[in-house]
MDTraj code that builds the backbone (N, CA, C; nanometers):
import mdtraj as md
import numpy as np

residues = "UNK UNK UNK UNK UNK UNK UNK UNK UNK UNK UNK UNK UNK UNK UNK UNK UNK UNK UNK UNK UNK UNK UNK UNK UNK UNK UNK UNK UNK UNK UNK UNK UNK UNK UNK UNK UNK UNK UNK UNK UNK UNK UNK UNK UNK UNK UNK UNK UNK UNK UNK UNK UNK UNK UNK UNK UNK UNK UNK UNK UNK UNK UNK UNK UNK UNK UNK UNK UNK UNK UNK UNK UNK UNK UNK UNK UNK UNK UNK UNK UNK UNK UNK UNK UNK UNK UNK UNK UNK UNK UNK UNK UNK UNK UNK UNK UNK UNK UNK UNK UNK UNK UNK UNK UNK UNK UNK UNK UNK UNK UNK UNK UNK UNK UNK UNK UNK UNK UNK UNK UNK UNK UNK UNK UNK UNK UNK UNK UNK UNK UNK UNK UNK UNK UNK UNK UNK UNK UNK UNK UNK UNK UNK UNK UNK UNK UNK UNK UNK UNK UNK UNK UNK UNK UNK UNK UNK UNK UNK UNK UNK UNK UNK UNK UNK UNK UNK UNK UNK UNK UNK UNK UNK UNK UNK UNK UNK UNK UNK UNK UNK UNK UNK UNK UNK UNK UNK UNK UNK UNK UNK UNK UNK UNK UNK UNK UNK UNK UNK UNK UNK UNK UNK UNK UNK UNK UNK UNK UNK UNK UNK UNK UNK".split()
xyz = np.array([
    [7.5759, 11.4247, 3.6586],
    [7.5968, 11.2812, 3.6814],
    [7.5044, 11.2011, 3.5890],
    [7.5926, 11.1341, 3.4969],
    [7.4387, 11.0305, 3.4180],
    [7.3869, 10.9108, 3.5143],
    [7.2709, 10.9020, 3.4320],
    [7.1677, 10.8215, 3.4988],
    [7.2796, 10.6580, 3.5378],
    [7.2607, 10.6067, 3.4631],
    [7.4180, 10.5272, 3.5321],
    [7.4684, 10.5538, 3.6444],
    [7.5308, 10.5695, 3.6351],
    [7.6223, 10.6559, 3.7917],
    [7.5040, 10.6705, 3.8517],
    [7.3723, 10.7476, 3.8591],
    [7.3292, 10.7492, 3.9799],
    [7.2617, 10.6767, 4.0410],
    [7.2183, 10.5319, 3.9229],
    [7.1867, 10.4041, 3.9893],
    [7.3054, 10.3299, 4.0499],
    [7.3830, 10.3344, 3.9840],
    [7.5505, 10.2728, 4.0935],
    [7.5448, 10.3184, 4.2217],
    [7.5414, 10.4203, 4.2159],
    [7.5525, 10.4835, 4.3775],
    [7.4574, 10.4579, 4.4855],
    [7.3207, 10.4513, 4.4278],
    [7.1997, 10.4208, 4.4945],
    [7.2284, 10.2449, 4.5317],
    [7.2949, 10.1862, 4.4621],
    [7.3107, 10.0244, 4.4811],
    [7.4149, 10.0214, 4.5623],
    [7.5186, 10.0989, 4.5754],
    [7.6060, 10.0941, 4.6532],
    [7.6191, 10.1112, 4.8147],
    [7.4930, 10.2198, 4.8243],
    [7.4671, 10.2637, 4.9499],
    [7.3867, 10.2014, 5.0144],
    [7.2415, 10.1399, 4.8812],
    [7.2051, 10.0112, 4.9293],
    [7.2188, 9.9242, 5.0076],
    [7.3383, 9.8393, 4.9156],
    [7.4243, 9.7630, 4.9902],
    [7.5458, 9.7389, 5.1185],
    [7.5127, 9.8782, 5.1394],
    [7.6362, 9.9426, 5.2843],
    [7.5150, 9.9327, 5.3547],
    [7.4422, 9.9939, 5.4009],
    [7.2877, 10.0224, 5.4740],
    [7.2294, 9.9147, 5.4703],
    [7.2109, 9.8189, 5.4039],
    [7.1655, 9.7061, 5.4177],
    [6.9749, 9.6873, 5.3532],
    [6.9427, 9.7949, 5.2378],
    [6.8093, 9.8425, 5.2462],
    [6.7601, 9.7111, 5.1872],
    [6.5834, 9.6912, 5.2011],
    [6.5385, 9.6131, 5.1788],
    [6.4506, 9.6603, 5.0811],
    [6.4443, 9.8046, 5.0629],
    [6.3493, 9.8920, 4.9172],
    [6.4870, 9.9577, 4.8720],
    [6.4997, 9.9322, 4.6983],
    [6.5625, 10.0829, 4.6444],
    [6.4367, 10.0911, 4.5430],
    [6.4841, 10.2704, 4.5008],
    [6.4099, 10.3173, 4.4222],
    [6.4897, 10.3705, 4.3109],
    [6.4818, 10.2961, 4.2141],
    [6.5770, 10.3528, 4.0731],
    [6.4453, 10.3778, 3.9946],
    [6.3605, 10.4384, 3.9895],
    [6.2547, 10.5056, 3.9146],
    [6.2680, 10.6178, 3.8757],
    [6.2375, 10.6606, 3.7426],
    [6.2328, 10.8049, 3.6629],
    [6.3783, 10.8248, 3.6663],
    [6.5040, 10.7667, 3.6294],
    [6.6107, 10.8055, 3.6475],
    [6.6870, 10.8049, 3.4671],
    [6.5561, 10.7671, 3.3799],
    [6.6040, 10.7915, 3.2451],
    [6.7280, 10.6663, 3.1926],
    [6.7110, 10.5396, 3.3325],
    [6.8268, 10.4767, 3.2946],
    [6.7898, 10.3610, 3.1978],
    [6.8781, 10.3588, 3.0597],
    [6.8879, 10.2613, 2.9559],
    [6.9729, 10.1250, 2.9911],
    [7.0415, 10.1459, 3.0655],
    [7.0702, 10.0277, 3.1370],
    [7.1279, 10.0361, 3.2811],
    [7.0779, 9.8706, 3.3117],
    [7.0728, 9.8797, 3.4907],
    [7.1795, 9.7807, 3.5329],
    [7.2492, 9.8887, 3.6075],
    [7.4163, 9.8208, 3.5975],
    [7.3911, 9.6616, 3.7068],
    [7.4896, 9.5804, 3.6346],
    [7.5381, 9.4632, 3.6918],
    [7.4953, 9.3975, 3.8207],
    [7.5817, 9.5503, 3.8972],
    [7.5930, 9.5166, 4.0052],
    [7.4869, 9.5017, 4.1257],
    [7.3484, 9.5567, 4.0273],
    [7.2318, 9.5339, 4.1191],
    [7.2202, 9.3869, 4.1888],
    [7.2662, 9.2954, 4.1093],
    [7.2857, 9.1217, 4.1714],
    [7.3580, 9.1210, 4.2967],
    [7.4390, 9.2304, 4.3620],
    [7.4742, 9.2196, 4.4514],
    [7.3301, 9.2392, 4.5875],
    [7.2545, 9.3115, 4.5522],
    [7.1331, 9.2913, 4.6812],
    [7.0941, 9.2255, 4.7559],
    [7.1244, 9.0744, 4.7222],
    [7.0699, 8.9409, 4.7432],
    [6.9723, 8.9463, 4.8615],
    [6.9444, 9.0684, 4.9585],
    [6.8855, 9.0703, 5.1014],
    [6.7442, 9.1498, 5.0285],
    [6.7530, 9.1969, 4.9104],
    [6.6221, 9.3472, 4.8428],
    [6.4936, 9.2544, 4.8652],
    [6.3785, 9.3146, 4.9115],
    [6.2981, 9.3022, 4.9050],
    [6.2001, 9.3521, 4.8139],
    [6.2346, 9.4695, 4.7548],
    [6.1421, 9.5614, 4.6821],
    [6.2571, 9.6365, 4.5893],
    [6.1979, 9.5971, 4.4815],
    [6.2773, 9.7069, 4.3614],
    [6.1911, 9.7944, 4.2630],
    [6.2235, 9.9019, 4.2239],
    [6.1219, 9.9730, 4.1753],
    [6.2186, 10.0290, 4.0860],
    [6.1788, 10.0091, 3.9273],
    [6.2318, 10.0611, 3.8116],
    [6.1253, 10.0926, 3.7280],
    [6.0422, 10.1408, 3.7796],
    [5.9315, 10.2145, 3.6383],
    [5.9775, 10.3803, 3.6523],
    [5.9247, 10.4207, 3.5019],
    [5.9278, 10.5120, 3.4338],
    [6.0842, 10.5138, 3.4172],
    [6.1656, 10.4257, 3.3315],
    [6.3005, 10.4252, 3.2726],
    [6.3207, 10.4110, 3.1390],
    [6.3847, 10.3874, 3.0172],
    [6.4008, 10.3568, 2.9063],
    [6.4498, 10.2062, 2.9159],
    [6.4418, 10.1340, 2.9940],
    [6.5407, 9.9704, 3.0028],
    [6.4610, 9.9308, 2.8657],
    [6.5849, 9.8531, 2.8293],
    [6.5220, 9.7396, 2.7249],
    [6.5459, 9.5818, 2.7124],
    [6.6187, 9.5954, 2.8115],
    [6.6897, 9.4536, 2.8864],
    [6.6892, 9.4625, 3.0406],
    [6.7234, 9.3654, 3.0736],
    [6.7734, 9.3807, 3.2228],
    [6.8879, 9.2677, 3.2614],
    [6.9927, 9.3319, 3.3375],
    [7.0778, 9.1893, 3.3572],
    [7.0743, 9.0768, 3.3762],
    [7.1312, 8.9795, 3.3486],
    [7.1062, 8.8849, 3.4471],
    [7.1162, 8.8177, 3.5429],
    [7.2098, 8.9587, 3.6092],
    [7.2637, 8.9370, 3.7238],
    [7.1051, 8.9455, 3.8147],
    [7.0050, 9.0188, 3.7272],
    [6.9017, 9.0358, 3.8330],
    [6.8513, 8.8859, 3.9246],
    [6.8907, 8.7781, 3.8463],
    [6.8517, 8.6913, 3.8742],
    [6.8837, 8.6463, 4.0488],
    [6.9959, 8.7273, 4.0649],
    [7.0786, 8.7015, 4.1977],
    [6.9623, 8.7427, 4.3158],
    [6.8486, 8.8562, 4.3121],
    [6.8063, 8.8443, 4.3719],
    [6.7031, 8.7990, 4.4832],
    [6.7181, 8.6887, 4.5145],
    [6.6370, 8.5898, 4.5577],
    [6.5908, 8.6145, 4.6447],
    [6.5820, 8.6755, 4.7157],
    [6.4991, 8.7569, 4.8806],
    [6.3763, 8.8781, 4.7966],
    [6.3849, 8.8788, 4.6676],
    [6.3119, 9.0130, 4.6060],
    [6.1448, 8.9505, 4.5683],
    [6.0369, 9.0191, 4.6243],
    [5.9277, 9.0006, 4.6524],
    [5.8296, 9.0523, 4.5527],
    [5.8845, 9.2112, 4.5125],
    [5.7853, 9.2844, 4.4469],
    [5.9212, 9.3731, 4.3218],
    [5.8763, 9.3128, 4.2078],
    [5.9439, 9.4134, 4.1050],
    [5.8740, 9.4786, 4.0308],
    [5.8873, 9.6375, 3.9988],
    [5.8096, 9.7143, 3.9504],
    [5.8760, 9.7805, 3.8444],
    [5.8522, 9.7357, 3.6780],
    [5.9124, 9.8029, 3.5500],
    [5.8288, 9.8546, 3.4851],
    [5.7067, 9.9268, 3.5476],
    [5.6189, 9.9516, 3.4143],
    [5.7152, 10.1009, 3.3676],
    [5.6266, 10.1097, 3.2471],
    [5.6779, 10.2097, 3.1699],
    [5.8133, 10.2483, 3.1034],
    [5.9041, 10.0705, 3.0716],
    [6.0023, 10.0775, 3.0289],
    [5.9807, 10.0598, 2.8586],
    [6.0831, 9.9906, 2.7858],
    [6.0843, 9.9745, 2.6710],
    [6.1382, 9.8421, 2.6758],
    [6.0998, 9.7194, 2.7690],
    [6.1631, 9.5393, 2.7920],
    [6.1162, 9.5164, 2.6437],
    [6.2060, 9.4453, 2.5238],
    [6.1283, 9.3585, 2.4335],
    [6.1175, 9.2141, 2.4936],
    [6.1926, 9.2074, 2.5757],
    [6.1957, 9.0298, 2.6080],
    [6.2466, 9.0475, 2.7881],
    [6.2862, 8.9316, 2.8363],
    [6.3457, 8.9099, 2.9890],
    [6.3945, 8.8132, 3.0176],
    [6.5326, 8.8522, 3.0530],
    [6.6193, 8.7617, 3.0986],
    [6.5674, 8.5926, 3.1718],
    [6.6421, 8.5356, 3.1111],
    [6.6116, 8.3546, 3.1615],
    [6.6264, 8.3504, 3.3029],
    [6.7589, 8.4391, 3.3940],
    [6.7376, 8.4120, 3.5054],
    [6.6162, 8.4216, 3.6004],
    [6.5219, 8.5741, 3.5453],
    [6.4013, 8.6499, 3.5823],
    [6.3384, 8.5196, 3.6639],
    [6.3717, 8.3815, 3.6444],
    [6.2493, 8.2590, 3.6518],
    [6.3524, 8.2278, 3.8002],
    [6.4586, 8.2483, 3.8189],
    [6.5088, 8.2276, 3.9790],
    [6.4733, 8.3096, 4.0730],
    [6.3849, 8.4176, 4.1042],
    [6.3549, 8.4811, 4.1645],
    [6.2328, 8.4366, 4.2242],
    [6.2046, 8.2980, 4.2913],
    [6.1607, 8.2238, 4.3388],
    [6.0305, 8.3113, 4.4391],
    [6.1251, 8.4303, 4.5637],
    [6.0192, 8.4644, 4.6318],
    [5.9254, 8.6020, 4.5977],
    [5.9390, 8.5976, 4.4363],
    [5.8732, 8.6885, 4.3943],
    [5.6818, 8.7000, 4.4113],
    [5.6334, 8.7751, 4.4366],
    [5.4650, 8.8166, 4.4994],
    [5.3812, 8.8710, 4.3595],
    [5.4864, 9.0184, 4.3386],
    [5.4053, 9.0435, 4.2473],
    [5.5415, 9.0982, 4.1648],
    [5.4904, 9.1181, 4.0091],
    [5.5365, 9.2064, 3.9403],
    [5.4335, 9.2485, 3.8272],
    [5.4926, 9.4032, 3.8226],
    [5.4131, 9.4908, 3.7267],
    [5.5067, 9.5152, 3.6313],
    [5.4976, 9.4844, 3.4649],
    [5.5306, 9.4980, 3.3283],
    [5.4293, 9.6112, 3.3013],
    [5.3380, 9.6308, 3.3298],
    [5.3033, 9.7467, 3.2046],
    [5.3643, 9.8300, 3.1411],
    [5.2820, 9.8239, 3.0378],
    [5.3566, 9.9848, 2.9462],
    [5.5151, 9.9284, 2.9121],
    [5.5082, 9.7949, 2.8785],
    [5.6197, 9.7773, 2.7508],
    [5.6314, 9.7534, 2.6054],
    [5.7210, 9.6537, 2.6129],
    [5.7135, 9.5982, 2.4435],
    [5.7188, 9.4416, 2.3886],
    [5.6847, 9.3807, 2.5588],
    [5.7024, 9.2172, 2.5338],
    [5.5838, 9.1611, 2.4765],
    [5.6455, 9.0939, 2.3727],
    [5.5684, 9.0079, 2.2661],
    [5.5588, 8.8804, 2.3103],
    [5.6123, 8.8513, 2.3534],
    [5.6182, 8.6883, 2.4509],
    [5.6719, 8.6917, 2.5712],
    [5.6441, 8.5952, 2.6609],
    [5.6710, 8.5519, 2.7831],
    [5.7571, 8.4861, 2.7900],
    [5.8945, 8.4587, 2.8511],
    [5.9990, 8.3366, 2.8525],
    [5.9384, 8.2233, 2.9082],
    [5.9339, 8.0921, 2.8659],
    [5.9129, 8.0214, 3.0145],
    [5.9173, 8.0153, 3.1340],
    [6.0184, 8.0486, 3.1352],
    [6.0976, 8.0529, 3.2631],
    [6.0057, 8.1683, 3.3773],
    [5.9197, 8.2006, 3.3252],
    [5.8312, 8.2956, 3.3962],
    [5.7319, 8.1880, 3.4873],
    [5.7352, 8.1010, 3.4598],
    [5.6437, 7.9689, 3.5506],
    [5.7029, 7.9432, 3.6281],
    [5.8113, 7.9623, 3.6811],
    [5.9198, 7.8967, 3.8072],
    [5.9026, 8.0279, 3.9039],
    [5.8236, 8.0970, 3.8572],
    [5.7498, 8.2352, 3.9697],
    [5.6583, 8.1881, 4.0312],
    [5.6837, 8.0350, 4.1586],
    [5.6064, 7.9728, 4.1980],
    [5.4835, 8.0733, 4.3232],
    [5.6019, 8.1811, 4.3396],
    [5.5484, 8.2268, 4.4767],
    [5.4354, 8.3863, 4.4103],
    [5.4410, 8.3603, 4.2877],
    [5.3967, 8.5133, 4.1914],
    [5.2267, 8.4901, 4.2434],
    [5.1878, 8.5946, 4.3163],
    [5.0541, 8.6503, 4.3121],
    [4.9962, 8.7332, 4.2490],
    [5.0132, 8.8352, 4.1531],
    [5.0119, 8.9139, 4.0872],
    [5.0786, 8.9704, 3.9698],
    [5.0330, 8.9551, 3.8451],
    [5.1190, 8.9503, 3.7404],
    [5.0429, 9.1023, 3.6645],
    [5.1001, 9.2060, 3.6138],
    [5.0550, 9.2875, 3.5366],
    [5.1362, 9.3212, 3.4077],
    [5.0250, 9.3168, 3.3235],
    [5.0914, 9.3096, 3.1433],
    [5.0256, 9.4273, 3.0704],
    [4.9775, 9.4996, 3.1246],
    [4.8756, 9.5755, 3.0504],
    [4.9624, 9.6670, 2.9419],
    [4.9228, 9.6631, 2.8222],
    [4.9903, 9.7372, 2.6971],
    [5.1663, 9.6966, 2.6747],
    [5.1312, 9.5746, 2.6326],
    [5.2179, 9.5457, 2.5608],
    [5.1857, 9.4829, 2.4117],
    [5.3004, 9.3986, 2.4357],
    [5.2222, 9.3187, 2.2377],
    [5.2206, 9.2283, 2.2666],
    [5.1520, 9.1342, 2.3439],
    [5.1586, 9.0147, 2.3919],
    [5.0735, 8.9309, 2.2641],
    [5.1007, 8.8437, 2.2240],
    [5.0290, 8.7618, 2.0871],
    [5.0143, 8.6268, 2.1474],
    [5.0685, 8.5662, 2.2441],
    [5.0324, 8.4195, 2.3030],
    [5.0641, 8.4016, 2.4481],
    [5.0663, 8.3123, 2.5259],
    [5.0526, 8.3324, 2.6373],
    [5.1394, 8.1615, 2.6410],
    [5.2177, 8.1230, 2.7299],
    [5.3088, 8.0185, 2.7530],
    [5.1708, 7.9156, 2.7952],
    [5.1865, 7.7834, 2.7353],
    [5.0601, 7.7214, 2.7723],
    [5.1393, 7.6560, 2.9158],
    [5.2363, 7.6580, 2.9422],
    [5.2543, 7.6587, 3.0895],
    [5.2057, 7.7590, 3.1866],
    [5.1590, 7.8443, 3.1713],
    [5.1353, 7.9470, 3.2993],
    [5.0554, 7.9308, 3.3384],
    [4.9723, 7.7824, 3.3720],
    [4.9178, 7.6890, 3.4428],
    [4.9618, 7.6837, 3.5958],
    [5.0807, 7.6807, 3.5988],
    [5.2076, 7.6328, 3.6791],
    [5.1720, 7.7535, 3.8015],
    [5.1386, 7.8517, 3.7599],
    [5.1299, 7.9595, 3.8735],
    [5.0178, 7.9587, 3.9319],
    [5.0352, 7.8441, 4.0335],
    [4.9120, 7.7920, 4.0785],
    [4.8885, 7.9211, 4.2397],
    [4.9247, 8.0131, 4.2389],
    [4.9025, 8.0926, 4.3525],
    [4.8491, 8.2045, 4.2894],
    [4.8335, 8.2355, 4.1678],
    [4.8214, 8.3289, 4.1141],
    [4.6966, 8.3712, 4.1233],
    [4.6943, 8.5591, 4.1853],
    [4.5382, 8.5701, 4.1963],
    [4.4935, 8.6968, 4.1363],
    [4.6035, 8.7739, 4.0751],
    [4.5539, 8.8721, 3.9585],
    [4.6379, 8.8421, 3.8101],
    [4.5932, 8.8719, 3.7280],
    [4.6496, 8.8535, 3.6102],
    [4.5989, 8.9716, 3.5105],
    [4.6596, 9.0533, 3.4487],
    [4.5855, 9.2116, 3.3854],
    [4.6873, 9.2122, 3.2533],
    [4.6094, 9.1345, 3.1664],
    [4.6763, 9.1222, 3.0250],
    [4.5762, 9.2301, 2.8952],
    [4.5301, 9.3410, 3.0009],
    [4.4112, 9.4161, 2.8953],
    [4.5269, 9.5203, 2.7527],
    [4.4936, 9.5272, 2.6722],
    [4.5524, 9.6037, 2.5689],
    [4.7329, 9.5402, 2.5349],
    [4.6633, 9.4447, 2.4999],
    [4.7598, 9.3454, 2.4081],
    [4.6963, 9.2996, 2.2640],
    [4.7282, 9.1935, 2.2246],
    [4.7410, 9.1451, 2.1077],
    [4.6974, 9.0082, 2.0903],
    [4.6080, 8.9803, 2.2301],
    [4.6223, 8.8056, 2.2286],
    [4.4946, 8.7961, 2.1670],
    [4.4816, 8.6520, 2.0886],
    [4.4382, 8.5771, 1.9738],
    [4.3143, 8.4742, 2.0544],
    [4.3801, 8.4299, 2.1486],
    [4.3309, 8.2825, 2.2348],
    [4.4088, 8.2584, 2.3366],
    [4.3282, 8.2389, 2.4768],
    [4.4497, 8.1518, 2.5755],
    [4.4523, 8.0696, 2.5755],
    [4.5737, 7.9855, 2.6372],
    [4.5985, 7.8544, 2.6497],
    [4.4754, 7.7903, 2.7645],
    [4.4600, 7.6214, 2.6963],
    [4.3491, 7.5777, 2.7788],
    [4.4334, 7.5875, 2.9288],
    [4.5408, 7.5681, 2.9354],
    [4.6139, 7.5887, 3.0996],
    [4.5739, 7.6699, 3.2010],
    [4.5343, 7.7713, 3.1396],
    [4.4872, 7.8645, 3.2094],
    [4.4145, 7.8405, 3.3239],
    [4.2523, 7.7091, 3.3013],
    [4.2129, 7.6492, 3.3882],
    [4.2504, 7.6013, 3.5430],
    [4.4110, 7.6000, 3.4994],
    [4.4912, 7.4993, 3.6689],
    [4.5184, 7.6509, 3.7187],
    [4.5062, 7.7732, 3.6982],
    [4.5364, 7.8656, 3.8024],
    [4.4274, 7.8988, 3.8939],
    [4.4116, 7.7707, 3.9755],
    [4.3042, 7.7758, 4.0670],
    [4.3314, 7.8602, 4.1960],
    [4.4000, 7.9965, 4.1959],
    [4.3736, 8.0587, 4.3054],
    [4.3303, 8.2379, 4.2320],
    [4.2928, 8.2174, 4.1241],
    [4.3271, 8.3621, 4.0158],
    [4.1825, 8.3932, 4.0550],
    [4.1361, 8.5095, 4.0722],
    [4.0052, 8.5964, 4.1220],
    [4.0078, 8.7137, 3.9928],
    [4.1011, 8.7999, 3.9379],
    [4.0898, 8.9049, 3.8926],
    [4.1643, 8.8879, 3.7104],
    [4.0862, 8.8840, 3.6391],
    [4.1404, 8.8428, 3.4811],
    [4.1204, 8.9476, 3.3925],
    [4.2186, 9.0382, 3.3810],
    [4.1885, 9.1208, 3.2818],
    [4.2348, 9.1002, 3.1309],
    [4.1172, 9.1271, 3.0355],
    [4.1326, 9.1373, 2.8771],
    [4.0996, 9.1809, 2.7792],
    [4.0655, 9.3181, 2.8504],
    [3.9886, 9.4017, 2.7572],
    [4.1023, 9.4285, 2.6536],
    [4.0718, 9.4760, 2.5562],
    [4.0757, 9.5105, 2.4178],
    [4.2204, 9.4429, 2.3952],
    [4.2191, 9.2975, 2.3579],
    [4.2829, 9.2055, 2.2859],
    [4.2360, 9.1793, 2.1555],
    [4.2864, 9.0847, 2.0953],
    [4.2076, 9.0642, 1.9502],
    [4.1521, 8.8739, 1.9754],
    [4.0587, 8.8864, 2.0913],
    [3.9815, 8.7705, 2.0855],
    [3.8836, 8.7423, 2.0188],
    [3.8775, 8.6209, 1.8988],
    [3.7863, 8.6546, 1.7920],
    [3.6515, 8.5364, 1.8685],
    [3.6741, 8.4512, 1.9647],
    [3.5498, 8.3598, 1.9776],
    [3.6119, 8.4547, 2.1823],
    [3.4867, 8.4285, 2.2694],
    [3.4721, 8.3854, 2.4118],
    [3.5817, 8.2822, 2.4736],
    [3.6635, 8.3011, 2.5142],
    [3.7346, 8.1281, 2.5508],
    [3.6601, 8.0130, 2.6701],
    [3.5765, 7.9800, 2.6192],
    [3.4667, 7.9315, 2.7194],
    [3.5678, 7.8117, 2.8300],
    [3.7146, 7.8137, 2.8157],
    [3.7416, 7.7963, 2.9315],
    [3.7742, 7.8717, 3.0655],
    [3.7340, 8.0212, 3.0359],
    [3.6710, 8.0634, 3.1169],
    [3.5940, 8.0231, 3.2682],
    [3.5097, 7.9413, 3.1893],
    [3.3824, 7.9363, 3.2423],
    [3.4089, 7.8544, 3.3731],
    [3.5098, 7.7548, 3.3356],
    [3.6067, 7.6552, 3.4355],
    [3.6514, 7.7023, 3.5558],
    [3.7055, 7.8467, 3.5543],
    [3.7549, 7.8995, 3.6556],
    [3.6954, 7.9233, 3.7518],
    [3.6606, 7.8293, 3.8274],
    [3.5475, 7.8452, 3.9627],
    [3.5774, 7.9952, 4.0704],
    [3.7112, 8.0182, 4.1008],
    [3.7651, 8.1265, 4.2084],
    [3.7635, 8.2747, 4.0753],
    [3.7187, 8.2546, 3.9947],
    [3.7064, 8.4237, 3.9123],
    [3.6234, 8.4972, 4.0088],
    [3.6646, 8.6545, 4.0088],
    [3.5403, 8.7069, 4.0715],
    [3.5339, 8.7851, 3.9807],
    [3.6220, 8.8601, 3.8893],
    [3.6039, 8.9712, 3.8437],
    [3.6742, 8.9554, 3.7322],
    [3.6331, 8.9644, 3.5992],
    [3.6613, 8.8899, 3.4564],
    [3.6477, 9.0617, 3.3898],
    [3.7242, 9.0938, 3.3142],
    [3.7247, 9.1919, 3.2074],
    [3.7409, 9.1883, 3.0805],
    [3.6415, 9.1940, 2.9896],
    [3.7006, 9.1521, 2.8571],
    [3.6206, 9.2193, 2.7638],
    [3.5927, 9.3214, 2.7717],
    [3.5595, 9.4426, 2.6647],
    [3.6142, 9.4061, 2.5464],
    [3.5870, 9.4980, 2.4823],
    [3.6603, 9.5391, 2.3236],
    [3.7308, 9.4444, 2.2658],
    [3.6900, 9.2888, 2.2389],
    [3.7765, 9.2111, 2.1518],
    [3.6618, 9.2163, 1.9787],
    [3.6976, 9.1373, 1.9363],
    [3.6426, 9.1352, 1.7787],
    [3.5136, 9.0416, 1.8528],
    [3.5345, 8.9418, 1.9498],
    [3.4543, 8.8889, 1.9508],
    [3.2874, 8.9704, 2.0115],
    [3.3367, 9.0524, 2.0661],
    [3.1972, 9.1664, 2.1234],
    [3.1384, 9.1636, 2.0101],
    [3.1989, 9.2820, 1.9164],
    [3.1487, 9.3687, 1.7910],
    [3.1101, 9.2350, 1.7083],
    [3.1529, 9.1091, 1.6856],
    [3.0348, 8.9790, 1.6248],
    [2.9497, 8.9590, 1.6584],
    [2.9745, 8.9580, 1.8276],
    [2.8250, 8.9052, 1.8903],
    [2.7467, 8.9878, 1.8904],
    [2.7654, 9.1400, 1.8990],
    [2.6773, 9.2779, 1.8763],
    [2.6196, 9.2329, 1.7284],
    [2.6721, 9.2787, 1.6196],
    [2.6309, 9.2760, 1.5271],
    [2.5743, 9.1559, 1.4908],
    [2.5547, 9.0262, 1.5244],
    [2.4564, 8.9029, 1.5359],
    [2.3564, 8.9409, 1.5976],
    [2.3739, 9.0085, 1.7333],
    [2.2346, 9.0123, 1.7855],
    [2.1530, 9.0752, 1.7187],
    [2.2084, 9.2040, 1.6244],
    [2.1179, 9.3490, 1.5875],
    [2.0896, 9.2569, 1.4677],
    [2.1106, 9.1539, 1.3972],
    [2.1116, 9.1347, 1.2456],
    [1.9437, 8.9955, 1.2906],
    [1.9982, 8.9271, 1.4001],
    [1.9027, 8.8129, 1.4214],
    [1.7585, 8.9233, 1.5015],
    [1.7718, 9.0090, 1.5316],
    [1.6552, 9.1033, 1.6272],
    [1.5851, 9.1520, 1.4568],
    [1.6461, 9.2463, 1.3885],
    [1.5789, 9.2951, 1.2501],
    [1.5623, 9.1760, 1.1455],
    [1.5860, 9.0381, 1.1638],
    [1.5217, 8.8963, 1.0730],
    [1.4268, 8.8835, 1.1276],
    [1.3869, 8.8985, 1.3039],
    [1.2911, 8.9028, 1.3809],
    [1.1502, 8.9719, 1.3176],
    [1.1873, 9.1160, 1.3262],
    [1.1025, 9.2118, 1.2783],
    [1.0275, 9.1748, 1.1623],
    [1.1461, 9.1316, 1.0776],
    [1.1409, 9.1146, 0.9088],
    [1.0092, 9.0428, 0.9382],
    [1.0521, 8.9292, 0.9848],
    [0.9279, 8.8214, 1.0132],
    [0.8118, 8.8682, 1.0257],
    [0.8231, 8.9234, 1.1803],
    [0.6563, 8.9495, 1.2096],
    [0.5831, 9.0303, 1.1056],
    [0.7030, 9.1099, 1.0215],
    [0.6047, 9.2250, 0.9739],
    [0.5331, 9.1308, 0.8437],
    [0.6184, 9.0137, 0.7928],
    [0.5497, 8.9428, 0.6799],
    [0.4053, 8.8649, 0.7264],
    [0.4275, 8.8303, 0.8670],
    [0.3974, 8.7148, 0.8756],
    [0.2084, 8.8265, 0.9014],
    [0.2037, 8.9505, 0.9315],
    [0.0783, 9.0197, 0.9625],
    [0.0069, 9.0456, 0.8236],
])
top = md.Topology()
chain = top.add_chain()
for i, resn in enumerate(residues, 1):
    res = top.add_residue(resn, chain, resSeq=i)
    for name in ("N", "CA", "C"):
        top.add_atom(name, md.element.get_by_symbol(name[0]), res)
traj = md.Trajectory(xyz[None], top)
C-alpha cells in the first residue's frame, strides 16, 4: 500500500470515529491528501518524520486543530490558509527548509509555542509582534541576520532561542523583553567579535603595563 493510501485511510477512519488525534508520522508521505480538510473536529495532528514539501490548503479547514507537528519534513514555504487555523497552541517546524515565514502566520492569535529550529530562516515577518500570547519561540540554527524591532510587543514570550544564527551585533532589543526568562544565543559572529575584542583589548592591556614598568 503506498504511503498515500495509507494516510487516506487513516483520515477516513478518522473521520467515521470521530478522532480528535491522528497520527500520519514516519509514513514517507510526499504529499498529504486533500481530504485531511475534512477533520474540522482534529485536535492534534502529527506529521513529522515525512518527505512533505507543501501542504494543502485544504489544511486550512481545520479550525478546532490546537497542536501541529511537521518537524522533519522538507516544507520550503506554507500555505496562506495555515493563518486560519485560529485555535492553534503550538506548532513544531523543525528540521525543514523554510526561508521565510508567510504573514499570514500572525493570525496564529491563539499560537503559544512556535518551533523553527534548522531551517534557513534569513528574516523574521516584522509583524510577529502580533503573537501577543506567545511564550516559546526556538529559531536556533538558522540564518537570521537581525530581528525585527516587533519582537518587543510579544509580551507574554519567556523562552527565545538563537543559537547559532548569523547575528553580527546583540539585538539590544532584547533587553526590552521584560517576561524573558531564558534567552539562548550562542554561536552568532557576534560572540567570536566580542571574544576576539576582549582577548585583543586584555593583551593592549598587558602591552601597556609592561611599557609603562
Amino acid at each position: 500500500m503506498t504511503p498515500a493510501k495509507k494516510a487516506e485511510n487513516k483520515i477516513s477512519k478518522a473521520l467515521h470515529l470521530g478522532w480528535k488525534t491522528l497520527n500520519l508520522s514516519g509514513l514517507n508521505l510526499k504529499i498529504l491528501p486533500e481530504s485531511i480538510g475534512q477533520l474540522t473536529s482534529l485536535k492534534k495532528l502529527n506529521l513529522y518524520s515525512n518527505r512533505l514539501k507543501t501542504l494543502p490548503e485544504s489544511i486550512g479547514q481545520l479550525t478546532s486543530l490546537e497542536e501541529l507537528d511537521l518537524d522533519g519534513n522538507q516544507l520550503t514555504t506554507l500555505p496562506e490558509s495555515i493563518g486560519q487555523l485560529f485555535s492553534l497552541r503550538a506548532v513544531t517546524l523543525d528540521y525543514n527548509l523554510l526561508s521565510t515565514l508567510p504573514e499570514c502566520i500572525v493570525k496564529l492569535t491563539s499560537l503559544e509555542s512556535l518551533y523553527l529550529e534548522k531551517n534557513q530562516l534569513t528574516t523574521l515577518p516584522e509583524s510577529i509582534g502580533q503573537l501577543s500570547l506567545l511564550e516559546q519561540l526556538v529559531l536556533c540554527d538558522n540564518q537570521l541576520e537581525a530581528l525585527p524591532d516587533s519582537i518587543v510587543k510579544l509580551t507574554s514570550l519567556e523562552l527565545l532561542g538563537l543559537n547559532s544564527n548569523q547575528l553580527t551585533t546583540y539585538p539590544k532589543v532584547l533587553n526590552r523583553i521584560s517576561t524573558l526568562k531564558a534567552l539562548y544565543i550562542d554561536n552568532n559572529p557576534y560572540n567570536k567579535t566580542s571574544l576576539i575584542h576582549r582577548i585583543s583589548l586584555f593583551i593592549r592591556r598587558k602591552l601597556f603595563k609592561s611599557d609603562s614598568k
